[in-house]
C-alpha positions, 0 to 999 in steps of 0.5 A, a space after each residue: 500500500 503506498 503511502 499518502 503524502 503529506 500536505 506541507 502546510 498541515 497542521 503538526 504536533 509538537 514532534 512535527 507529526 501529523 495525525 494520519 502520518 504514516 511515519 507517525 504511525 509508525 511508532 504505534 506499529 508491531 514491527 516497530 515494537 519488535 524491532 524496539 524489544 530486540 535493539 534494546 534487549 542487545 544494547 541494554 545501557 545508555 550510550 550517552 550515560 556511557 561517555 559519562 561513565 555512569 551505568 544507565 538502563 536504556 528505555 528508548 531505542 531513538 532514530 538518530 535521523 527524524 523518522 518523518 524525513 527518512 525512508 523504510 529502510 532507516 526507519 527500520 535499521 539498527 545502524 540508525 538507533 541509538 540506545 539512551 535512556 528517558 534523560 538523554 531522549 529527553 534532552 536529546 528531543 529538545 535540542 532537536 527541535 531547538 536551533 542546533 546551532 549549538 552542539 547537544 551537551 552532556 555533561 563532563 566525563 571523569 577528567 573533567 572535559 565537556 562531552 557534547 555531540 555536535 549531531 546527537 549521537 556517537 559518530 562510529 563509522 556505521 552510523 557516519 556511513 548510514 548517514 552519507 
């Protein structure tokens, strides 16, 4: 079934969704919800927590590319997830829908540097080609 498009002037929630959307839809989806369970079940902890050097119980498998401007196959893939808990989703959602016009800070890590992420995600090569 293909999907419908999106009017451009279409009123959006505060995530930039539109009721009906079939990416919104998407979350609410049984295959998202398995694709979820397994990414989390294989990465159990939040990454930003991790560059902290604090051990944290991730909740969210986040996209690291909106959903509503990426196709099937990045709304499906493990290369586009990240594993972070509600804080760092959080605070990863506002800064988001922010200006960016700053990096995503974190915190300090153990030597006293900043950690920020100029993306908001940990750049590893998979994630660097998933987005090229």
């Amino acid at each position: 079934m293909p999907y419908r498009r999106v009017k451009p002037d279409a009123p959006r929630d505060r995530w930039g969704h539109v009721s009906g959307d079939p990416h919104h839809n998407f979350l609410r989806s049984r295959q998202w919800q398995k694709i979820r369970a397994a990414f989390l079940s294989a990465h159990p902890l939040c990454e930003h927590c991790g560059l902290l050097g604090r051990t944290t119980a991730a909740t969210t498998a986040d996209h690291i590319e909106r959903i509503v401007d990426s196709d099937h196959f990045k709304r499906t893939s493990w290369a586009g997830l990240q594993a972070l808990c509600a804080e760092h989703h959080n605070a990863k959602s506002n800064w988001e829908r922010g200006s960016r016009r700053r990096a995503l800070y974190l915190g300090t890590d153990s030597d006293g540097y900043n950690i920020e992420l100029k993306r908001g995600y940990i750049e590893t090569p998979a994630r660097i080609a998933f987005i090229a």
